[in-house]
Each structure stands twice: as structure tokens, then as C-alpha cells.
N, CA and C atoms as a LAMMPS dump frame, in Angstrom:
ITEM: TIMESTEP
0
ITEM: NUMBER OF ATOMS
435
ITEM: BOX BOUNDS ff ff ff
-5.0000000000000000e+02 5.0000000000000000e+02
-5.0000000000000000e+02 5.0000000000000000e+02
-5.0000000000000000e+02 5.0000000000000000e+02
ITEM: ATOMS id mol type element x y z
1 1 1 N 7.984 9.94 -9.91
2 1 2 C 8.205 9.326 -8.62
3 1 3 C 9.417 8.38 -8.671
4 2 1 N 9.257 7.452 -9.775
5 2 2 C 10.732 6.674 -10.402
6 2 3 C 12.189 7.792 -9.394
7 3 1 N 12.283 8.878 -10.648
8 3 2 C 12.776 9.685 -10.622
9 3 3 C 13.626 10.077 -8.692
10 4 1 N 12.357 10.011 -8.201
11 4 2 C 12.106 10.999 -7.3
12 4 3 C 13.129 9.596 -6.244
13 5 1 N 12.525 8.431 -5.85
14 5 2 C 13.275 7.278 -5.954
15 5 3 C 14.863 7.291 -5.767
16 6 1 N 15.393 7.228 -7.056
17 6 2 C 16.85 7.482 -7.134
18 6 3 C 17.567 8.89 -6.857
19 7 1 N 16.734 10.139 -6.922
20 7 2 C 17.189 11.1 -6.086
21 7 3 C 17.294 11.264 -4.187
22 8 1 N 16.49 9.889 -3.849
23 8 2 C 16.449 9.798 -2.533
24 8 3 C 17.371 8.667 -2.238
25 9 1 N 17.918 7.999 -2.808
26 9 2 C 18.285 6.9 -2.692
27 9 3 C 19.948 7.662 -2.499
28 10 1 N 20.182 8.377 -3.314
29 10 2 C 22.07 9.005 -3.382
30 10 3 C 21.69 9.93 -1.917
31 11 1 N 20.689 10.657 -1.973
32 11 2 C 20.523 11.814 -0.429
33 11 3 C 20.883 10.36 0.543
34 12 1 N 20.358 9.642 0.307
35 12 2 C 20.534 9.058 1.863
36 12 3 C 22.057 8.103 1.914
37 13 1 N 22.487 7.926 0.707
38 13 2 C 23.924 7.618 1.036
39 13 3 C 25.103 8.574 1.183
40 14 1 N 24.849 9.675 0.615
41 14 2 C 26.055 11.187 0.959
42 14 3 C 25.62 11.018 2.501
43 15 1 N 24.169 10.943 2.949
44 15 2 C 23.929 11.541 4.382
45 15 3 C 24.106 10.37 5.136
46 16 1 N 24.872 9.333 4.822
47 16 2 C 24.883 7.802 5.477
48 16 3 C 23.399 7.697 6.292
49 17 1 N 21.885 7.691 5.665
50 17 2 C 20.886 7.233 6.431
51 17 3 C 20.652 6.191 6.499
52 18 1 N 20.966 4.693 6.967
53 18 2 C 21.046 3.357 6.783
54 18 3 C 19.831 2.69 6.236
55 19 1 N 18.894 3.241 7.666
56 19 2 C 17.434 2.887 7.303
57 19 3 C 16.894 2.936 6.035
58 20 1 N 16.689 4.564 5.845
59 20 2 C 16.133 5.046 4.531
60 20 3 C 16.782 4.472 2.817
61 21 1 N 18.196 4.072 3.566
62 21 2 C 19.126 3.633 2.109
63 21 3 C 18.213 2.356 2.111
64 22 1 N 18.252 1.338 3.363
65 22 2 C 17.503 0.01 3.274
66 22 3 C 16.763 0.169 2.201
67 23 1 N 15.887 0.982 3.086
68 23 2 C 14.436 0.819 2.594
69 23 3 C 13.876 0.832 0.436
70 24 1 N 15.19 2.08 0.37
71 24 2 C 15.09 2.468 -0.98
72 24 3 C 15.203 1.555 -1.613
73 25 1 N 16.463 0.437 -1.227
74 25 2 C 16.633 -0.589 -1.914
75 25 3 C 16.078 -1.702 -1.705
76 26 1 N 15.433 -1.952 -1.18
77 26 2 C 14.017 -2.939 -0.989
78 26 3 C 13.297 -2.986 -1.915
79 27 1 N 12.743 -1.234 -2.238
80 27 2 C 11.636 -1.144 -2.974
81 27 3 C 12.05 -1.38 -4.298
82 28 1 N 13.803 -0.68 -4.528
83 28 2 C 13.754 -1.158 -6.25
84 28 3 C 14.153 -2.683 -6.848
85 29 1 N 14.601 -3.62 -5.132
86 29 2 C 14.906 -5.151 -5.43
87 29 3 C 13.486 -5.532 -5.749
88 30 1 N 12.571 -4.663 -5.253
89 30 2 C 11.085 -5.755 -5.336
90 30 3 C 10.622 -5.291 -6.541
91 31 1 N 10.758 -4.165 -7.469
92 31 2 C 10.195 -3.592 -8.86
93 31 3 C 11.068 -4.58 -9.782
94 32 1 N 12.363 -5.014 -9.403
95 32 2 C 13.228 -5.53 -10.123
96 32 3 C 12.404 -7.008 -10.663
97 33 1 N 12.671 -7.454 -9.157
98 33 2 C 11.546 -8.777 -8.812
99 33 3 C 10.922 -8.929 -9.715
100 34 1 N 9.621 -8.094 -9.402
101 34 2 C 8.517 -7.968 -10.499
102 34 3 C 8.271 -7.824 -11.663
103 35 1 N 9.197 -7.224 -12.346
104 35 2 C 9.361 -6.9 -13.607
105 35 3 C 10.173 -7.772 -14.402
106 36 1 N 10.988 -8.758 -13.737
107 36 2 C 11.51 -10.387 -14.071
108 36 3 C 10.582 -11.073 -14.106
109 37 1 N 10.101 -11.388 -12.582
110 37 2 C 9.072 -12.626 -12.418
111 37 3 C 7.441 -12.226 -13.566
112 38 1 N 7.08 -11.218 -13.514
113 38 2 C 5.261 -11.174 -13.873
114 38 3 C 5.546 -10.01 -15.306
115 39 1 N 6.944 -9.611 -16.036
116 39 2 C 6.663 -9.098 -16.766
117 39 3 C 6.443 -7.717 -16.997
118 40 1 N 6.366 -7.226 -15.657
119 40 2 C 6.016 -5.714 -15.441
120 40 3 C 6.879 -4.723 -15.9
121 41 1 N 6.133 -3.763 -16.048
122 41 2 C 6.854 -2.634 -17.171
123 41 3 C 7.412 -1.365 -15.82
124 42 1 N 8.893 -0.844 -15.437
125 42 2 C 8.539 -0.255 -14.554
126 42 3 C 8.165 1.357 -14.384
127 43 1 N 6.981 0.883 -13.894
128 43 2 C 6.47 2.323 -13.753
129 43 3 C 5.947 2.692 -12.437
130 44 1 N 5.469 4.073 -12.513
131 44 2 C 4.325 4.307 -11.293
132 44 3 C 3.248 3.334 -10.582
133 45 1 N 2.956 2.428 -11.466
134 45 2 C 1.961 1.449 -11.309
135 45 3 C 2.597 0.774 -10.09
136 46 1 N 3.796 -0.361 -10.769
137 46 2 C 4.744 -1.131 -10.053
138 46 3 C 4.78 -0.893 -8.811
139 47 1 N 5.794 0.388 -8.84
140 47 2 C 6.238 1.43 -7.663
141 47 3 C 5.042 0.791 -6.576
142 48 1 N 3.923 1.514 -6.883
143 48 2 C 3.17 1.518 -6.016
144 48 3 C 2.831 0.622 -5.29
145 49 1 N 2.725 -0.454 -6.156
146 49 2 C 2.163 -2.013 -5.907
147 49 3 C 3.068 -2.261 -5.1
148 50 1 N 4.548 -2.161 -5.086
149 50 2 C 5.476 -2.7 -4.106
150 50 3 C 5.348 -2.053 -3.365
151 51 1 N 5.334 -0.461 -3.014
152 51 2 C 5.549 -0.051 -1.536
153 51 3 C 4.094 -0.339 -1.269
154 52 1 N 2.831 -0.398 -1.637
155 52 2 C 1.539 -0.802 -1.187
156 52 3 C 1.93 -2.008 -0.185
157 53 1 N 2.677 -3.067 -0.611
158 53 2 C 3.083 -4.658 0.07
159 53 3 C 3.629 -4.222 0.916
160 54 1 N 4.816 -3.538 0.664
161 54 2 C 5.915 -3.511 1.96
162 54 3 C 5.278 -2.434 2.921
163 55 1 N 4.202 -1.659 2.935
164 55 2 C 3.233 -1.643 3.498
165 55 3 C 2.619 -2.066 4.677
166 56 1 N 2.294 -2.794 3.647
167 56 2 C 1.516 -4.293 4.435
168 56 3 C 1.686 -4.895 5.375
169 57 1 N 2.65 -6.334 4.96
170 57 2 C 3.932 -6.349 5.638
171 57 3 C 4.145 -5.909 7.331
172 58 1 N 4.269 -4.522 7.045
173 58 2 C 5.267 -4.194 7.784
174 58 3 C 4.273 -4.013 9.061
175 59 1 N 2.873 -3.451 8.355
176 59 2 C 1.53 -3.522 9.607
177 59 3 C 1.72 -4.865 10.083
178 60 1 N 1.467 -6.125 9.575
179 60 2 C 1.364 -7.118 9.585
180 60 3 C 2.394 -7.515 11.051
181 61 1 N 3.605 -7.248 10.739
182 61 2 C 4.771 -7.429 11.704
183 61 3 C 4.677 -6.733 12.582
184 62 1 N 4.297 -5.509 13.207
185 62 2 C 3.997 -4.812 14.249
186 62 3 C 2.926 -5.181 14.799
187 63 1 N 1.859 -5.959 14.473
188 63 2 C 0.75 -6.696 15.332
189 63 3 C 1.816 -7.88 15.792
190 64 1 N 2.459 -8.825 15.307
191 64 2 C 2.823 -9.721 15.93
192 64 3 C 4.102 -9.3 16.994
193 65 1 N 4.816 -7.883 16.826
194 65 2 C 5.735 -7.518 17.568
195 65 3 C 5.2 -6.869 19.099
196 66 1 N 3.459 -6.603 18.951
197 66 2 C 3.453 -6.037 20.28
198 66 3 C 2.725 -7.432 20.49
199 67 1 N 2.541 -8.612 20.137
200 67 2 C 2.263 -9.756 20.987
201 67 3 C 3.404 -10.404 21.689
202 68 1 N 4.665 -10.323 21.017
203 68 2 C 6.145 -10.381 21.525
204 68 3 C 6.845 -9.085 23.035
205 69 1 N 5.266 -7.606 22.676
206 69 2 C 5.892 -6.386 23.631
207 69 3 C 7.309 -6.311 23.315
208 70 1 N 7.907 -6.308 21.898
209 70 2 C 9.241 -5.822 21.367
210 70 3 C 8.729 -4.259 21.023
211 71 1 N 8.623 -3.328 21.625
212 71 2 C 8.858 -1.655 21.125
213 71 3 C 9.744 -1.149 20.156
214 72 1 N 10.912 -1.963 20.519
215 72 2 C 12.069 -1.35 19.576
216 72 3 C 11.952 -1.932 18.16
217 73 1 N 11.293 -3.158 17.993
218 73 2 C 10.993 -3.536 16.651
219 73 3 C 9.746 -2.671 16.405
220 74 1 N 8.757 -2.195 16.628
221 74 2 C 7.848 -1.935 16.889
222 74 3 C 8.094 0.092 15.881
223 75 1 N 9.073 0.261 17.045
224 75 2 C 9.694 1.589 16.651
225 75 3 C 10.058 1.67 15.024
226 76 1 N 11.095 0.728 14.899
227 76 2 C 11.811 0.304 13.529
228 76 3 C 10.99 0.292 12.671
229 77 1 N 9.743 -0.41 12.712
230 77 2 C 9.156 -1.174 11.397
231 77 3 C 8.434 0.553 11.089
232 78 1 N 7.468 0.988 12.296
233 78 2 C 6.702 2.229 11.832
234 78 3 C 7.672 3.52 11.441
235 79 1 N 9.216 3.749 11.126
236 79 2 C 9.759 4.346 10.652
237 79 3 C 9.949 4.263 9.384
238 80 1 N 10.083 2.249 9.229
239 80 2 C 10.062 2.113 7.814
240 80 3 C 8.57 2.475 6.96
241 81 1 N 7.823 2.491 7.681
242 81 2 C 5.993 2.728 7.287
243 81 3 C 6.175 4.387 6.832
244 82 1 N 6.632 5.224 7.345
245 82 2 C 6.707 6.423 7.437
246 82 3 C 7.793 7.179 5.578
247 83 1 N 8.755 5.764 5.974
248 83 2 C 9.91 6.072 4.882
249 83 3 C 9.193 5.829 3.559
250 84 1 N 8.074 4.316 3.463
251 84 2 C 7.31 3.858 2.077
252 84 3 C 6.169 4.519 1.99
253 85 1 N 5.762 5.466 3.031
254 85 2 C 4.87 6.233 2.727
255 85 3 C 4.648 7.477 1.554
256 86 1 N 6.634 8.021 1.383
257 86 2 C 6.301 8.762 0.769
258 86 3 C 6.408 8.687 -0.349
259 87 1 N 6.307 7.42 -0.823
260 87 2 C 6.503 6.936 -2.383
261 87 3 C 4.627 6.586 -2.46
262 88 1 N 3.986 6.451 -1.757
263 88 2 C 2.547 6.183 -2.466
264 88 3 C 2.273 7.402 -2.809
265 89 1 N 1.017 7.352 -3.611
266 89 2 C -0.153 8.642 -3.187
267 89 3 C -0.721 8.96 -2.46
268 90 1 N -1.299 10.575 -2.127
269 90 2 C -2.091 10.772 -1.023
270 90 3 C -2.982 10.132 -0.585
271 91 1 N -3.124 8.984 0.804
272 91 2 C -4.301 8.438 0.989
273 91 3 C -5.791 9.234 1.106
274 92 1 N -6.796 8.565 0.548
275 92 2 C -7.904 8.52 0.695
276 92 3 C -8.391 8.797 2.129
277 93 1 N -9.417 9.698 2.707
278 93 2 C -10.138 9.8 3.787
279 93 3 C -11.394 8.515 3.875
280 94 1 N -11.668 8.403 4.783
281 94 2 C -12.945 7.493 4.865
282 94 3 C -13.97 7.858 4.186
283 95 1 N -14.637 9.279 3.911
284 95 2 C -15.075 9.526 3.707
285 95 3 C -15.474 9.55 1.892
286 96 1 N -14.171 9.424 1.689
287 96 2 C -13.72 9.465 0.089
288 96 3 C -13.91 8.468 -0.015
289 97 1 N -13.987 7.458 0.353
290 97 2 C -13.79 5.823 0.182
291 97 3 C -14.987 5.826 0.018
292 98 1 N -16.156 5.755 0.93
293 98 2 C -17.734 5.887 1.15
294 98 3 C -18.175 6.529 -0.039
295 99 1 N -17.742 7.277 -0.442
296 99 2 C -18.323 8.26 -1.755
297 99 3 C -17.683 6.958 -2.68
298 100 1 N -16.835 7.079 -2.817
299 100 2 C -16.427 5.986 -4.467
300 100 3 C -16.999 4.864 -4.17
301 101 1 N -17.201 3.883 -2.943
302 101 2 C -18.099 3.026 -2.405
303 101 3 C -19.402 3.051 -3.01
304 102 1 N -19.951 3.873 -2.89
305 102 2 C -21.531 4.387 -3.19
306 102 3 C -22.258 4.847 -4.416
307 103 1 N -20.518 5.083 -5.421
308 103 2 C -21.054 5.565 -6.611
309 103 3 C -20.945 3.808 -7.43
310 104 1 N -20.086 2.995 -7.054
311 104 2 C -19.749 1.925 -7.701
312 104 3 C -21.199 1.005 -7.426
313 105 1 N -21.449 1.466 -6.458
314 105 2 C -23.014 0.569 -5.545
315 105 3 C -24.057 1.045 -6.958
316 106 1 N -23.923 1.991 -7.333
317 106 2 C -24.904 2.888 -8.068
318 106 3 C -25.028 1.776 -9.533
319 107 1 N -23.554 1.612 -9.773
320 107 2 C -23.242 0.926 -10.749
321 107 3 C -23.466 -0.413 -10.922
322 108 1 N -23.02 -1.391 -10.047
323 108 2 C -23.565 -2.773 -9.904
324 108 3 C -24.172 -3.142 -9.194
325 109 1 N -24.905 -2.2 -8.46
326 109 2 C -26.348 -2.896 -7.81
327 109 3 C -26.443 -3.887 -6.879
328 110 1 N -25.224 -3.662 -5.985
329 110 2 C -25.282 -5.778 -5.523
330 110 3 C -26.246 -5.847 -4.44
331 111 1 N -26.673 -7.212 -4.464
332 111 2 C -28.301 -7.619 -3.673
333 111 3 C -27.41 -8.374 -2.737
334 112 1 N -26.267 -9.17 -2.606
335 112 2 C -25.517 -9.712 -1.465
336 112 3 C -24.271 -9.405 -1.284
337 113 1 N -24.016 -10.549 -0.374
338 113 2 C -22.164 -10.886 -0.257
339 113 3 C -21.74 -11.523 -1.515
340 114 1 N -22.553 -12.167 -2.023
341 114 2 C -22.03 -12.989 -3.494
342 114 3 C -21.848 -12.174 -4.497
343 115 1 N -22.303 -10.887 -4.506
344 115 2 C -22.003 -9.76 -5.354
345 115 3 C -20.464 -9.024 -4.768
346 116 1 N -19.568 -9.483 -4.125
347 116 2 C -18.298 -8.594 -3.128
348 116 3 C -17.641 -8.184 -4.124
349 117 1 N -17.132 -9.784 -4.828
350 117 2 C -15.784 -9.672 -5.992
351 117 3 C -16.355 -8.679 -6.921
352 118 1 N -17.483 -8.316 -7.68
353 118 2 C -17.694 -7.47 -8.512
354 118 3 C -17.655 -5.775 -8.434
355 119 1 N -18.353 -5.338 -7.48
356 119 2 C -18.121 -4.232 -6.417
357 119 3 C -16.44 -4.529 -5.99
358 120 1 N -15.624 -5.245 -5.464
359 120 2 C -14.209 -5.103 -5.014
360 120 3 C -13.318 -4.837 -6.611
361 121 1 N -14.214 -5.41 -7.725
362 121 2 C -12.934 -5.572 -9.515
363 121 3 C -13.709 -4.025 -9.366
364 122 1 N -14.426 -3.211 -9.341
365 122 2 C -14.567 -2.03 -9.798
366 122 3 C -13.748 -1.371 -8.939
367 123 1 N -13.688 -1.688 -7.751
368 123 2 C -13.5 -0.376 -6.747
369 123 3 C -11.803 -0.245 -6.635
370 124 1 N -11.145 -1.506 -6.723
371 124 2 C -9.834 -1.583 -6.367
372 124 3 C -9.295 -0.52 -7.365
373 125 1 N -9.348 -0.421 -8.631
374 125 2 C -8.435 0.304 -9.57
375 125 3 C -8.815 2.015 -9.436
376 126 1 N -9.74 2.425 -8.792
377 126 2 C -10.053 3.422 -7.95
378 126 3 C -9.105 3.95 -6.741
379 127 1 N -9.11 2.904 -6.648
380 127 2 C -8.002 3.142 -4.776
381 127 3 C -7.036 2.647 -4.135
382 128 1 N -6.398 1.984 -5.26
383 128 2 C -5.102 0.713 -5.091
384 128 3 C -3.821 1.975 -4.833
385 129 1 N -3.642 1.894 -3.676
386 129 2 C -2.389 2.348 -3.642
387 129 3 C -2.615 3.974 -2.867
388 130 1 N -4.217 3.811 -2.42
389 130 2 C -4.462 5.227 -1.686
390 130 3 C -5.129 5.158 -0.752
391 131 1 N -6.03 3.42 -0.801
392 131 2 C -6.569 2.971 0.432
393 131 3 C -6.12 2.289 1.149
394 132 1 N -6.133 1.753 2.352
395 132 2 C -5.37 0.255 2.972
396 132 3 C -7.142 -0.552 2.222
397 133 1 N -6.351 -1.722 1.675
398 133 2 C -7.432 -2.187 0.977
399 133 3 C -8.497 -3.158 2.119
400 134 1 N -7.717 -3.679 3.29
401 134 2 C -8.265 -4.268 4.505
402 134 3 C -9.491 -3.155 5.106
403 135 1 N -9.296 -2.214 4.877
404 135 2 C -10.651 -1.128 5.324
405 135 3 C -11.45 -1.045 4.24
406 136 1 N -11.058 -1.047 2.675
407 136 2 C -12.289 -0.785 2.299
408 136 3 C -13.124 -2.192 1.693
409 137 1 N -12.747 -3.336 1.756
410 137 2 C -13.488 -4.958 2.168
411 137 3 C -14.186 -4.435 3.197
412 138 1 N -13.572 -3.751 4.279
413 138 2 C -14.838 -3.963 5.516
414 138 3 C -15.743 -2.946 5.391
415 139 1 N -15.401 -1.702 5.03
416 139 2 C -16.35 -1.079 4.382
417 139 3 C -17.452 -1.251 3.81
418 140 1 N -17.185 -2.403 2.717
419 140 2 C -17.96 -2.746 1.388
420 140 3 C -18.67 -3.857 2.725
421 141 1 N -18.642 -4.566 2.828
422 141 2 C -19.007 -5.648 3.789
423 141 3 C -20.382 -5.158 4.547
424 142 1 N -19.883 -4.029 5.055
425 142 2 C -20.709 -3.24 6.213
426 142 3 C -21.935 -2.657 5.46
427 143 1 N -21.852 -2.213 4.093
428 143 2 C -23.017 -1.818 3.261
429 143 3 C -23.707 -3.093 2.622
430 144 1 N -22.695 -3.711 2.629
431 144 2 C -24.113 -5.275 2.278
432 144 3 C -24.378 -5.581 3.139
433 145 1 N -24.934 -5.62 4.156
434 145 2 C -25.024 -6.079 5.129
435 145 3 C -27.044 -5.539 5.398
């Protein structure tokens, strides 16, 4: 995917794509980042972890852009969503989530909410980077319940 990365990164400057060039270089200023600041080795892992954020992010900014009713930012950001999409892995269905949900339940047994963090340290390294992790907290939430 590294790989795959810097072969997209030259396509989109022969093809002057501004956006997509942005974007490429976002993701390898933020692996850079990371691998200064916390030590990180760069790999697939990394990768992920950053476009997982910029991700984020970018949901994050399109809720506050249709409280502004800016479309055209609105437009922008979910192109860039579309562009960091194809550096993750295939997301997870709900349904898939519920199943790995249920087998981890199997595993630690939790009797409350005070059991979350233990059920969330199993489940995350399962689905980091294939779930939006804001759905499967509420997920998990909804079965303790």
C-alpha cells in the first residue's frame, strides 16, 4: 500500500490532480510526523492510523460545515473522504462488527459499562482501520445495556 502511495502520488502530478496530489501529501507529512514524534516504524500500520484520522477529521468538519450550509466545503472535504478511502482496508459491514462484537463478549464476559475499556482493548485491534470506531463504542454500549 506504501508502494501503492507513491505510485499515486507521481499519477496525480503528470495528471496535475491538485486535490488528490494534496491529499497524498498530507498523508505522507502525517506518517513522517509520526514516525519523528512517537517513533513509528513506517508501515501499513501507520498508513492506516493516519488516513483512519484524516478520516475523521474530515467527518468531523462536514458536520460543522452544514451548520455554516457551506456545500462547497461540504463537496471538497467528502472528495477528500473518497481520495483517503482508498488507502484503508475494506470496511467492515455492521453485521461483521456484531459478529466480532459477540465473539469478544464470549471472551470477557462484561456484566457492565465498567467492563467498556476491556471489551473496546480487545475489539479495537480487530477493526482499527475497517470500522469508524464512533459506531462500534455505540454498538458495544447498546449490548451492555
Amino acid at each position: 500500500m506504501l508502494e501503492q502511495l507513491d505510485k499515486d502520488m507521481i499519477a496525480a502530478m503528470k495528471n496535475k490532480e491538485k486535490e488528490k496530489l494534496t491529499v497524498i501529501r498530507e498523508i505522507k507529512a502525517g506518517m513522517k510526523q509520526a514516525h519523528i514524534d512517537q517513533k513509528k516504524e513506517l508501515n501499513e500500520e501507520l498508513l492506516i492510523d493516519v488516513v483512519s484520522r484524516g478520516v475523521k477529521t474530515r467527518k468531523e468538519s462536514i458536520k460543522e460545515f452544514e451548520k455554516g450550509n457551506r456545500q462547497d466545503l461540504i463537496d471538497k472535504t467528502l472528495e477528500e473522504i473518497e481520495i483517503l478511502s482508498h488507502y484503508l482496508p475494506e470496511q467492515l459491514t455492521v453485521e461483521e462488527i456484531n459478529a466480532i462484537i459477540d465473539q469478544v463478549f464470549e471472551e470477557v464476559k462484561p456484566s457492565s459499562n465498567k467492563d467498556m475499556g476491556k471489551v473496546m482493548g480487545k475489539i479495537t485491534p480487530l477493526v482499527k482501520g475497517k470500522a469508524d470506531m464512533k459506531m462500534v463504542s455505540s454498538l458495544i454500549q447498546e449490548k451492555l445495556k
